[in-house]
N, CA, C and O atoms as a printed pandas DataFrame, in Angstrom:
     atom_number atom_name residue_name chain_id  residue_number  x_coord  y_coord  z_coord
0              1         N          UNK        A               1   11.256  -18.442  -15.135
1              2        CA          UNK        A               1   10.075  -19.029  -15.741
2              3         C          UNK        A               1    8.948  -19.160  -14.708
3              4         O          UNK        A               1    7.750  -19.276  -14.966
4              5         N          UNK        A               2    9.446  -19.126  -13.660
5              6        CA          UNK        A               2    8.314  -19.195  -12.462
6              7         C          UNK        A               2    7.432  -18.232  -12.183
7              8         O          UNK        A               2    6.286  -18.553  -11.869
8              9         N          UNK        A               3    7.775  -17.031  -12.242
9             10        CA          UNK        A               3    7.053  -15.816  -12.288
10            11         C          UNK        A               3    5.971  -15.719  -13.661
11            12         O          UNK        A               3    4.806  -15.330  -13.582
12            13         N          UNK        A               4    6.641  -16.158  -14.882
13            14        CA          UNK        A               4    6.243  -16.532  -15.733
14            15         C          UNK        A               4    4.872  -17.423  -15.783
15            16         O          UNK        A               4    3.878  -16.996  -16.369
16            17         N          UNK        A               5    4.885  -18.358  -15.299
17            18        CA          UNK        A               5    4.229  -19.593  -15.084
18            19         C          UNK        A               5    2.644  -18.875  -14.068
19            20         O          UNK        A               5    1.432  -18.959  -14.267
20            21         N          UNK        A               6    3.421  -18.257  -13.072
21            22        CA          UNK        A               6    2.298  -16.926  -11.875
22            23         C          UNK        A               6    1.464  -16.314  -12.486
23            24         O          UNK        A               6    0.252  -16.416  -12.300
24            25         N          UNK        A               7    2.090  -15.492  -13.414
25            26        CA          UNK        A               7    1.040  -14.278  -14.014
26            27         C          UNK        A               7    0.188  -15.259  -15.213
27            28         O          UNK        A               7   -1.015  -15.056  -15.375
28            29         N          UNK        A               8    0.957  -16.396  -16.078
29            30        CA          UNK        A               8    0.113  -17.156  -16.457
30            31         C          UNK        A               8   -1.403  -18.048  -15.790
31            32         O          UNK        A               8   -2.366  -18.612  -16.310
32            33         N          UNK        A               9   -1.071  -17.857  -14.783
33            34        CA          UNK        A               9   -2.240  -18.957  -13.985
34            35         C          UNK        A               9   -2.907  -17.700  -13.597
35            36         O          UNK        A               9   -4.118  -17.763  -13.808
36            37         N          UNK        A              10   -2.528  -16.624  -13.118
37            38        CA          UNK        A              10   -3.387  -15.668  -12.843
38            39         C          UNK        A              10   -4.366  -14.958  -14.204
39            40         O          UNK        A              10   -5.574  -14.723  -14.202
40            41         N          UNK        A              11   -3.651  -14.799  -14.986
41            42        CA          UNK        A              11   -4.795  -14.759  -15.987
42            43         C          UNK        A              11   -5.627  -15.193  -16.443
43            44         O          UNK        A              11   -6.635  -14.634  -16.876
44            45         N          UNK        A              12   -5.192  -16.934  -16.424
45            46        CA          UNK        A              12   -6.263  -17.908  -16.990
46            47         C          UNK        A              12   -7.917  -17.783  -16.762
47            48         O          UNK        A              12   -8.816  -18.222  -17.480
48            49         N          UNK        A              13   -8.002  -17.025  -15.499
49            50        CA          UNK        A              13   -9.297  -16.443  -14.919
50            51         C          UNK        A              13   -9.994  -16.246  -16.152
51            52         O          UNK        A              13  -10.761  -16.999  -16.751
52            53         N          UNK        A              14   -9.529  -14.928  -16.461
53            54        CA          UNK        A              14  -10.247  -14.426  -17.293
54            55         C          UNK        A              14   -9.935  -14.521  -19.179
55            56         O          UNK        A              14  -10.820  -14.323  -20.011
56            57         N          UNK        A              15   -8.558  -14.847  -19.494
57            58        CA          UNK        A              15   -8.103  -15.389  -20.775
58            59         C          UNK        A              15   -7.731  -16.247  -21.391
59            60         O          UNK        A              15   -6.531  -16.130  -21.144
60            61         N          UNK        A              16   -7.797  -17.054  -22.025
61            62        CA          UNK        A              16   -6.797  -18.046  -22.955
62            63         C          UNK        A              16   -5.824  -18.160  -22.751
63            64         O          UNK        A              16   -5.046  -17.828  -23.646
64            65         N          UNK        A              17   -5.077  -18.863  -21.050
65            66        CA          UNK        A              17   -3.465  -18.821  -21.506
66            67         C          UNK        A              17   -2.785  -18.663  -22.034
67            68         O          UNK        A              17   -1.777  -17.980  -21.854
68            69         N          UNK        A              18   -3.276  -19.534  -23.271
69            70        CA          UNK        A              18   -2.415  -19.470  -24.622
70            71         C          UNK        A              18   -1.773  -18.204  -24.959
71            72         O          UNK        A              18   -0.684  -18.063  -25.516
72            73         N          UNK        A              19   -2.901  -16.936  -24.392
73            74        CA          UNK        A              19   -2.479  -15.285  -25.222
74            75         C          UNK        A              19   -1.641  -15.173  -24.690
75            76         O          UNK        A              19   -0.817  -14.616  -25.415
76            77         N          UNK        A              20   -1.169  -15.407  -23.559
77            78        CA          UNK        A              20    0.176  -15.191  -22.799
78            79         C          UNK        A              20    1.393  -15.482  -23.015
79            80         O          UNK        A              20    1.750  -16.654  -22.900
80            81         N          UNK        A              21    2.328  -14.446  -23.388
81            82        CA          UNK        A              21    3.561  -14.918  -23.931
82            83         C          UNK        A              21    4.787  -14.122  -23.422
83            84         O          UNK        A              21    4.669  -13.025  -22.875
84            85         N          UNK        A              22    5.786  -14.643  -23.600
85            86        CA          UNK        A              22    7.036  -14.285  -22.754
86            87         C          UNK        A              22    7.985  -13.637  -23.909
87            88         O          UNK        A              22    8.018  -14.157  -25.025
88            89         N          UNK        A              23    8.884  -12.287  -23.546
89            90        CA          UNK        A              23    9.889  -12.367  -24.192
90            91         C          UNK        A              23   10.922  -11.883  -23.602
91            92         O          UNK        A              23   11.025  -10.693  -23.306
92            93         N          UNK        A              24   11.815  -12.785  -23.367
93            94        CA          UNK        A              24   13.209  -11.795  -22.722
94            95         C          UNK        A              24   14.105  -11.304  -23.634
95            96         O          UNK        A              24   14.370  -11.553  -24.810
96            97         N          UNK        A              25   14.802   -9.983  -22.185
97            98        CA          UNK        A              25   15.082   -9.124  -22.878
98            99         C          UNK        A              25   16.914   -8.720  -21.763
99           100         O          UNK        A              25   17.147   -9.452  -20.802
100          101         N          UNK        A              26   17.490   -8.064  -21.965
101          102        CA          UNK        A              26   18.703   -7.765  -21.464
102          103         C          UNK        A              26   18.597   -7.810  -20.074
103          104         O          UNK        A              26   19.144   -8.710  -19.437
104          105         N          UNK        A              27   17.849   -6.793  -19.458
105          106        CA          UNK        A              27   17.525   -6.507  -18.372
106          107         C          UNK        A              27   16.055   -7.074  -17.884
107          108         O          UNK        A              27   15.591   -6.607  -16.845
108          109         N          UNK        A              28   15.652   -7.618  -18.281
109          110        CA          UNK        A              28   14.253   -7.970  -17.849
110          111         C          UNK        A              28   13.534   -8.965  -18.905
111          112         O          UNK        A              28   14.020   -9.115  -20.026
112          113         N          UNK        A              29   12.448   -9.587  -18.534
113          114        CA          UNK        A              29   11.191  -10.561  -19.198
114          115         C          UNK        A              29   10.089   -9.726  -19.345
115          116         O          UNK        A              29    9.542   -9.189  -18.381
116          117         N          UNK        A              30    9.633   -9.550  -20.826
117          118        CA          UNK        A              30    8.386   -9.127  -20.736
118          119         C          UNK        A              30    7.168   -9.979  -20.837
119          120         O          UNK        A              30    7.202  -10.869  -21.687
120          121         N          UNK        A              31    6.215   -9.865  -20.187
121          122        CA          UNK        A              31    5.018  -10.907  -20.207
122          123         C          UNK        A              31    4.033   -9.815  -21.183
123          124         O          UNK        A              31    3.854   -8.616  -20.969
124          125         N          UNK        A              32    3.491  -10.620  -22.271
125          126        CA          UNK        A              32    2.794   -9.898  -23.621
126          127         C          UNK        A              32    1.581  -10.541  -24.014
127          128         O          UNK        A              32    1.569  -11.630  -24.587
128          129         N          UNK        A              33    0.717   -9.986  -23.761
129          130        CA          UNK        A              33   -0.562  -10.580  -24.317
130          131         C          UNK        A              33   -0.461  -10.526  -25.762
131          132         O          UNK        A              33   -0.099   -9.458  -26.256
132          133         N          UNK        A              34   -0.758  -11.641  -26.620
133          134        CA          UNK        A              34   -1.181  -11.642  -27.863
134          135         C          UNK        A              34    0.446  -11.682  -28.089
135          136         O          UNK        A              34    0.563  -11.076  -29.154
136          137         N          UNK        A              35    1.600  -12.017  -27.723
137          138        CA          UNK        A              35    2.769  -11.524  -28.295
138          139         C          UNK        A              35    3.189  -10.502  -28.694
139          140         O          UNK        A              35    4.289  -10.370  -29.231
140          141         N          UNK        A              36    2.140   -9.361  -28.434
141          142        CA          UNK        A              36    2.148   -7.916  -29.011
142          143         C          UNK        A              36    3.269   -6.996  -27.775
143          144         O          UNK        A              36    3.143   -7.036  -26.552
144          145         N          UNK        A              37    4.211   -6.304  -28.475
145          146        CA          UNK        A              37    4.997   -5.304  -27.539
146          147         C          UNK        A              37    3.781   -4.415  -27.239
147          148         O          UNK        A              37    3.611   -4.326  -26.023
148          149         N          UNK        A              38    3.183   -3.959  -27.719
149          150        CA          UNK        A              38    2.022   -3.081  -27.250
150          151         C          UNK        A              38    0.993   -3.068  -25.890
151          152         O          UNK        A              38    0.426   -2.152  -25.295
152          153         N          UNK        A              39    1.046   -4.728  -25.672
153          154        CA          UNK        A              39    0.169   -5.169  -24.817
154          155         C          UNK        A              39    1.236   -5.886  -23.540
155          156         O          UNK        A              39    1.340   -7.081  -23.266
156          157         N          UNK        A              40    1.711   -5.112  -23.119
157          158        CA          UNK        A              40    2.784   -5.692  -22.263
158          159         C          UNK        A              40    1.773   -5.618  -21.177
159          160         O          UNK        A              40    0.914   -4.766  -20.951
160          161         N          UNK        A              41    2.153   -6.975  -20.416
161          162        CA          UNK        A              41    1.155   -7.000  -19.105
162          163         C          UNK        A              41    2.180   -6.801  -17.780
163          164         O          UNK        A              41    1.761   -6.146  -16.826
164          165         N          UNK        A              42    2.944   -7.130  -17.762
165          166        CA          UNK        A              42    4.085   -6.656  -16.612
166          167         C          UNK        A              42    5.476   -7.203  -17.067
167          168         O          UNK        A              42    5.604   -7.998  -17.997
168          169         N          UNK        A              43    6.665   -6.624  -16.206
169          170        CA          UNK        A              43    8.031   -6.995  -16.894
170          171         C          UNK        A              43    8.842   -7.501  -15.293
171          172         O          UNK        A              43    9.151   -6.869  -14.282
172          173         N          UNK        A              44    8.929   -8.483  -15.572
173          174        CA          UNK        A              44    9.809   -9.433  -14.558
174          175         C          UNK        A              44   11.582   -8.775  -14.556
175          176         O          UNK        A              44   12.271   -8.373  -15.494
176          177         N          UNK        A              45   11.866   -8.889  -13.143
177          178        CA          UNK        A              45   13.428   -7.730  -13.499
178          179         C          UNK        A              45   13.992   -8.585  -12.360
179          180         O          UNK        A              45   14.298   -8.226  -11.223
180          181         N          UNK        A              46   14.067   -9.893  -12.966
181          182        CA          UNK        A              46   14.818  -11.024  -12.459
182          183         C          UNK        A              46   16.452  -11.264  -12.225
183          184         O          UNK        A              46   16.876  -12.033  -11.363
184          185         N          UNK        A              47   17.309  -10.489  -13.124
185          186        CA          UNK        A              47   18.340  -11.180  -13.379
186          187         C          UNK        A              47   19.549  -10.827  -12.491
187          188         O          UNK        A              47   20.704  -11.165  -12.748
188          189         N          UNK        A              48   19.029   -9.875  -11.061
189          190        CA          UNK        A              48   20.154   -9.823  -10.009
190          191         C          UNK        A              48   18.855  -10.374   -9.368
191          192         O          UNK        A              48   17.693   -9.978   -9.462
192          193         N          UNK        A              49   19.533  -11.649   -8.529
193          194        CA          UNK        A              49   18.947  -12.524   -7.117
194          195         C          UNK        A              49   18.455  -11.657   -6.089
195          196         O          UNK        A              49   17.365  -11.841   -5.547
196          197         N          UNK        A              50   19.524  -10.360   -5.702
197          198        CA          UNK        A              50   19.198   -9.645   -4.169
198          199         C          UNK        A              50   18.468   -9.059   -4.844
199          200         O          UNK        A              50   17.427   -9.509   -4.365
200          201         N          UNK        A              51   17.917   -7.913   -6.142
201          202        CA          UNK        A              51   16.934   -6.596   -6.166
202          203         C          UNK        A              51   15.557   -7.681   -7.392
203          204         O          UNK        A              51   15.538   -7.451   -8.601
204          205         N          UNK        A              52   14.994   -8.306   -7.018
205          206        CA          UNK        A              52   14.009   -8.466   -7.565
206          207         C          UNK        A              52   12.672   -7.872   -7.728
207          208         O          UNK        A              52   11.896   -7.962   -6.776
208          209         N          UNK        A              53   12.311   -7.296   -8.772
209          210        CA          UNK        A              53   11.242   -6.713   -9.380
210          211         C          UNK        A              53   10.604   -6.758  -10.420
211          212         O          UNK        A              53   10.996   -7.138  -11.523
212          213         N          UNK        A              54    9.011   -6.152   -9.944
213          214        CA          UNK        A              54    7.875   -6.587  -11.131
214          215         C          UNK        A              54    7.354   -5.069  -11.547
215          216         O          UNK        A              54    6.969   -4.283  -10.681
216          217         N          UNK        A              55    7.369   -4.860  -12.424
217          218        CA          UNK        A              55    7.141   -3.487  -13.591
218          219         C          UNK        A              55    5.363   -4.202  -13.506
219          220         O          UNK        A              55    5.059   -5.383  -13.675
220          221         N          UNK        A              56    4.326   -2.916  -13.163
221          222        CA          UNK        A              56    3.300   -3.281  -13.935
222          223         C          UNK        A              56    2.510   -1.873  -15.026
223          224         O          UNK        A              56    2.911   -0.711  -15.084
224          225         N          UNK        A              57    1.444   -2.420  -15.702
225          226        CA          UNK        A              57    1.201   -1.574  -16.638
226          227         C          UNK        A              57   -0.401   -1.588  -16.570
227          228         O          UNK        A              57   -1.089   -2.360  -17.237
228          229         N          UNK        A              58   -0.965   -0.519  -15.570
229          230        CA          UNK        A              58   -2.184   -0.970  -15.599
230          231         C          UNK        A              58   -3.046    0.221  -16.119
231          232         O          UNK        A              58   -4.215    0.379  -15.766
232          233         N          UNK        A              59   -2.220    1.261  -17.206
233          234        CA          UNK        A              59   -3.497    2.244  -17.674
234          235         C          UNK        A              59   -2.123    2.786  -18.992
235          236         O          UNK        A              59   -0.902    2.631  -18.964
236          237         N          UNK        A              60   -2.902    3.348  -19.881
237          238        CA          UNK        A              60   -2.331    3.986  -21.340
238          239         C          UNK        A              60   -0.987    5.119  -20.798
239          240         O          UNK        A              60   -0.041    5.378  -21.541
240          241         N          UNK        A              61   -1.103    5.588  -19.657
241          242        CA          UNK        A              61   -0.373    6.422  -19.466
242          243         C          UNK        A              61    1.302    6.696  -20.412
243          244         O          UNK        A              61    2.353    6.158  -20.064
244          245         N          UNK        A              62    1.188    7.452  -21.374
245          246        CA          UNK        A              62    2.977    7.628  -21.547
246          247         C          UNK        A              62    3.634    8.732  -20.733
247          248         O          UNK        A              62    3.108    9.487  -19.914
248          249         N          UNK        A              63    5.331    8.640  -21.272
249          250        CA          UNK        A              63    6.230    9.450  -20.127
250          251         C          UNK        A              63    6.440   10.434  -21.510
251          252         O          UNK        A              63    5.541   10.343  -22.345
252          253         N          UNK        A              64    7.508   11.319  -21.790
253          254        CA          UNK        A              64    7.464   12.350  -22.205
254          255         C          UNK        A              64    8.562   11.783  -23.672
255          256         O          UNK        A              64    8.723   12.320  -24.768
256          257         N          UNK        A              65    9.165   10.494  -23.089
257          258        CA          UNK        A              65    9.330    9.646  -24.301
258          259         C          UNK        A              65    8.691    9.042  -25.315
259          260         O          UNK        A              65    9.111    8.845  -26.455
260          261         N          UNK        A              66    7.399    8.690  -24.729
261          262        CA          UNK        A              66    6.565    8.395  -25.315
262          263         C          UNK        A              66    6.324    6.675  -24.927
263          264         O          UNK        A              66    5.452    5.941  -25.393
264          265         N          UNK        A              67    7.200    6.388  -24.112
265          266        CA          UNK        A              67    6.870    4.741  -23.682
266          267         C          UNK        A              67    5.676    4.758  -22.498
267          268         O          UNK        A              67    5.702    5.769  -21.796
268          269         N          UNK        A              68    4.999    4.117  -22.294
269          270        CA          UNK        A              68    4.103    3.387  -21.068
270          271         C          UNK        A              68    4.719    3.380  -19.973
271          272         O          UNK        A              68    5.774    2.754  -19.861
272          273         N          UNK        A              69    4.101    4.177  -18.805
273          274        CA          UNK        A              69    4.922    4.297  -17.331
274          275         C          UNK        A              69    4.452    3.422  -16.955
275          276         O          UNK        A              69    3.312    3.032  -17.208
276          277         N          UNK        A              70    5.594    2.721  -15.968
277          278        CA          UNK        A              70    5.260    1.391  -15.566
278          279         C          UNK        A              70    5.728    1.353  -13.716
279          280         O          UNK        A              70    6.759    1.840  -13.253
280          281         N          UNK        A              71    4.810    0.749  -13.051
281          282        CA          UNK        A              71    4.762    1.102  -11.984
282          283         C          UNK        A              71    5.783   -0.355  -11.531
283          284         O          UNK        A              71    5.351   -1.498  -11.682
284          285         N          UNK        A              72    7.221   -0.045  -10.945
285          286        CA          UNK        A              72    8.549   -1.066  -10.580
286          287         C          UNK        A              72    7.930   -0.793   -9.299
287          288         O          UNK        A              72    7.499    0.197   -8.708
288          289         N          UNK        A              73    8.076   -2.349   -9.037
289          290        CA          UNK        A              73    7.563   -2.776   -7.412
290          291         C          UNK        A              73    9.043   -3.706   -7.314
291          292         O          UNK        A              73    9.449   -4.429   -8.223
292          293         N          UNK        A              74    9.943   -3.433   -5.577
293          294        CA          UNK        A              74   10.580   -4.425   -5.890
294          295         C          UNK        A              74    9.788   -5.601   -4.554
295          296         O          UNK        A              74    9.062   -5.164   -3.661
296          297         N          UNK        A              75   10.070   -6.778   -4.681
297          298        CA          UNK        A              75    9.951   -7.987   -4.580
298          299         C          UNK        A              75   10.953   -9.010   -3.770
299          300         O          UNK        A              75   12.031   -9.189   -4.335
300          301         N          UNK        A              76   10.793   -9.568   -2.777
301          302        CA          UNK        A              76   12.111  -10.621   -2.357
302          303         C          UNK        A              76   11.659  -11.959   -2.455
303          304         O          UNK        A              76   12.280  -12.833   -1.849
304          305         N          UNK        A              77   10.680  -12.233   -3.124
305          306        CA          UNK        A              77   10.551  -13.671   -3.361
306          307         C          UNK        A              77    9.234  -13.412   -4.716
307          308         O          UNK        A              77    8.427  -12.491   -4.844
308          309         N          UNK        A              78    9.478  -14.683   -5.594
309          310        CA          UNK        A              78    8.711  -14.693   -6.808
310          311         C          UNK        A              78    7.207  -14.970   -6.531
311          312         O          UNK        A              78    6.250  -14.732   -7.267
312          313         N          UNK        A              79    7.229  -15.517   -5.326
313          314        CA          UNK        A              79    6.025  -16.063   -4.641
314          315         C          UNK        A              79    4.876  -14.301   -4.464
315          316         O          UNK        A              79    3.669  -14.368   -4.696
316          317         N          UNK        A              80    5.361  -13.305   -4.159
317          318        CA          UNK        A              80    4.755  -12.454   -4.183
318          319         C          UNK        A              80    4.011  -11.867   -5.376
319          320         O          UNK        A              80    3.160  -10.998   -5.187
320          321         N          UNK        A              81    4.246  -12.227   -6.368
321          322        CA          UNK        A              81    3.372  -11.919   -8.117
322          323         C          UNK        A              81    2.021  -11.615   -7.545
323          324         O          UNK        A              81    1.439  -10.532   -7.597
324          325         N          UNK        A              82    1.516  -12.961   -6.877
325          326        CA          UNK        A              82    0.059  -13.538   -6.508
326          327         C          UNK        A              82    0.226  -12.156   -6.016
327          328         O          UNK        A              82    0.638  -11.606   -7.037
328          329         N          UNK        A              83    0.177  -11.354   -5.216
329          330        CA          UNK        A              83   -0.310  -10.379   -4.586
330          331         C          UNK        A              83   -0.782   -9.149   -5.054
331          332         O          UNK        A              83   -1.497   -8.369   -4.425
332          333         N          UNK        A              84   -0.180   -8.960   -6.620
333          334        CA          UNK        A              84   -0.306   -8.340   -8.265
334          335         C          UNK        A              84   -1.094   -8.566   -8.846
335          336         O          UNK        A              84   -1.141   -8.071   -9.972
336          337         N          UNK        A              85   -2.308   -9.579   -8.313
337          338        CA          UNK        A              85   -3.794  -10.274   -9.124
338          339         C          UNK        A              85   -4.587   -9.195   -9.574
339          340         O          UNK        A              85   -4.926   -9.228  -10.757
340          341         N          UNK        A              86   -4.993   -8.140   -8.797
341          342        CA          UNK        A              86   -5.763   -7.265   -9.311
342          343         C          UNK        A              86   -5.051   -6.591  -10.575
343          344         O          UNK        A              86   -5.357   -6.976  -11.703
344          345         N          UNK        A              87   -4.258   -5.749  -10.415
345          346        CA          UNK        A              87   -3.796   -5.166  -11.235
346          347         C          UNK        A              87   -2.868   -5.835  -12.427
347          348         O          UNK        A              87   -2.442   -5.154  -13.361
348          349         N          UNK        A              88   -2.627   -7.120  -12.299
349          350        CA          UNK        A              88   -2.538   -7.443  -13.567
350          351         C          UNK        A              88   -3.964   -8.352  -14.662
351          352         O          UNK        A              88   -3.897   -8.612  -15.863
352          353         N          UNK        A              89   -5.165   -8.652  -13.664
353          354        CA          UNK        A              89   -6.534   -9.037  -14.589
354          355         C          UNK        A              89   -6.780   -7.565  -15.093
355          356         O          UNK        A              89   -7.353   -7.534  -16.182
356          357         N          UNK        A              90   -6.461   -6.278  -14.521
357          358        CA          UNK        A              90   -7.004   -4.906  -14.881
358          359         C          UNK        A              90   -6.136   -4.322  -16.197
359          360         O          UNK        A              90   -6.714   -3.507  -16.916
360          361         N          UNK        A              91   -5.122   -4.614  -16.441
361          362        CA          UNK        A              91   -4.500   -4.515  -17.366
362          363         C          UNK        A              91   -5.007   -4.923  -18.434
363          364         O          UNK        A              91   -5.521   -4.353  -19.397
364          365         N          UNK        A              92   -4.705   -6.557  -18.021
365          366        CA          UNK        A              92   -5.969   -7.277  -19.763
366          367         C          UNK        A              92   -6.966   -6.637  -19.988
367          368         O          UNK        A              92   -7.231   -6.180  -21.100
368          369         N          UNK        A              93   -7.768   -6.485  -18.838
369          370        CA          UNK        A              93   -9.073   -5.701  -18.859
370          371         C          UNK        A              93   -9.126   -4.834  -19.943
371          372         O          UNK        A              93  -10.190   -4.568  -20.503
372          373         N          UNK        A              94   -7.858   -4.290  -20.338
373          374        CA          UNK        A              94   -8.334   -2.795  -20.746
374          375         C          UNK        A              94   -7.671   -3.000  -22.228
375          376         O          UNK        A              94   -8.123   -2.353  -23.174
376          377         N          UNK        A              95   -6.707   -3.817  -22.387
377          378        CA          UNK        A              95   -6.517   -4.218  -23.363
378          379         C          UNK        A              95   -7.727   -5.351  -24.220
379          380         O          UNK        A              95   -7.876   -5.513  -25.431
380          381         N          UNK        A              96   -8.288   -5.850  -23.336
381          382        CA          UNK        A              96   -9.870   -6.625  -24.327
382          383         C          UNK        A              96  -11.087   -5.829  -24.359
383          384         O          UNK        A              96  -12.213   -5.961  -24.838
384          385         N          UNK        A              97  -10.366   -4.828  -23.579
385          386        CA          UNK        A              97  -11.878   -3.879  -23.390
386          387         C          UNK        A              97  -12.989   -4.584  -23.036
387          388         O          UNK        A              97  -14.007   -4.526  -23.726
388          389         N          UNK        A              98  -12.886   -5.582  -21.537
389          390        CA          UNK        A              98  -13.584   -6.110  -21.206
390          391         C          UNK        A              98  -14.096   -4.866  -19.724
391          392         O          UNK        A              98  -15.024   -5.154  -18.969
């Protein structure tokens, strides 16, 4: 929830907290603007302690599946999100078409 709580305060900049919403999932947390699977803003890949990583999604790009390539950064402390500021306000960005 802490990472959770990160990308929430980092958005607040520019959105409505509120749009910010969480959903976990087997392998990972997705953080979702609007609650929409569409608008995934990054995916937390919390659930082994030693390989922690943050998935981000900062342009339309699909893979040949047809899902959104997502750029896996790994991470050794949750404290590092903050360092993800740009590229996760650039994400919303493009999803408000601001």
């Amino acid at each position: 929830m802490e990472g959770f709580y990160i990308v929430k305060s980092i958005l607040s900049e520019i959105i409505d907290s509120d749009r910010v919403a969480i959903r976990d999932r087997q392998s990972y947390c997705a953080i979702l603007l609007d609650d929409n699977q569409n608008y995934t803003i990054c995916r937390l890949y919390f659930n082994d302690l030693d390989n922690l990583a943050v998935a981000l999604f900062d342009s339309f790009v699909k893979s040949k599946n047809g899902s959104r390539v997502e750029e896996k950064i790994a991470i050794s402390k949750v404290s590092e999100i903050y360092g993800f500021k740009e590229k996760l306000l650039k994400t919303v960005m493009i999803y408000c078409d601001v």
